[in-house]
N, C-alpha and C positions, 0 to 999 in steps of 0.2 A: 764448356759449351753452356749457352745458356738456357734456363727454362723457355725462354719466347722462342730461339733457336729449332730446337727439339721441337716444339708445336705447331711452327710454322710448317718443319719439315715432315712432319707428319700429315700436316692438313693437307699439303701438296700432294702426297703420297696418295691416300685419300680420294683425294679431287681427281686424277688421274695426272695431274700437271706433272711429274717428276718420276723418274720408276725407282722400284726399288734398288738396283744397282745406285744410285745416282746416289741414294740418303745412306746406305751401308758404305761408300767412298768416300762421304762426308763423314760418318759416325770415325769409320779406322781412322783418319786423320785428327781426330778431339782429343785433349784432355779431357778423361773422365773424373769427377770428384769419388772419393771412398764413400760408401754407404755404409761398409761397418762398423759396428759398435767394436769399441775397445773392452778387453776383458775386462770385467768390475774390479777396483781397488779393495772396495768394501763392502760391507751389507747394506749399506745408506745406497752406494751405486747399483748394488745388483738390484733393489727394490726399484727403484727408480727405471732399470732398465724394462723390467715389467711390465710398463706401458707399454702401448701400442704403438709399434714403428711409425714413423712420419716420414711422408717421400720428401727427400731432396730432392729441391728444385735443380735444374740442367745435370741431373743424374739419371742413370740408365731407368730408376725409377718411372720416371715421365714414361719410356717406353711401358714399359710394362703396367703403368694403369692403362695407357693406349689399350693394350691389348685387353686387359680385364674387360673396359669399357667395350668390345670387339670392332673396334677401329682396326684391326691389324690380324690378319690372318696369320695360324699356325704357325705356316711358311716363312709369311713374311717376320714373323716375333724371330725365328731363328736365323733369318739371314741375317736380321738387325744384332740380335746377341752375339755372334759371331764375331759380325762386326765389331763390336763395342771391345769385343773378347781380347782379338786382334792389337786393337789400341792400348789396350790394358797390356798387355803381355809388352809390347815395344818402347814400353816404357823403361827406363833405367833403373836395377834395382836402387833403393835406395833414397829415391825421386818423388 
């Protein structure tokens, strides 16, 4: 999914255009990218990892500054996580 994707479908969301239902059907249906970091190899990598996260773009991230930002109700952050949850899990291991 891409970053513009997620924003547009949120702006919708937002605006009243779209309901919730409609972007959590679309969310379980994406390809999510991984946002985790892999274990450090070494002391050069764990230092480094020490910085401060950085959101990927067309990742569940996007949602969740939504929400920081409070674009997105309680409610709505967990039917969205669900969703996303959903798609993750139907994924093949391995994939």
């Amino acid at each position: 999914m891409s970053a513009n994707e997620i924003a547009r479908l949120l702006a919708d969301l937002q605006a009243g255009q779209i309901s919730i239902d409609h972007v959590a059907d679309r969310f379980r249906r994406m390809d999510w990218p991984a946002t985790r970091r892999r274990p450090p190899a070494s002391y050069g990598e764990m230092a480094a990892q020490q910085d401060v996260d950085i959101d990927v773009p067309g990742s569940f991230d996007e949602v969740t500054a939504a929400f920081d930002r409070g674009e997105l109700t309680s409610d709505e952050y967990r039917v969205l996580a669900d969703a996303v949850a959903a798609a993750i899990d139907a994924v093949p291991p391995g994939r």
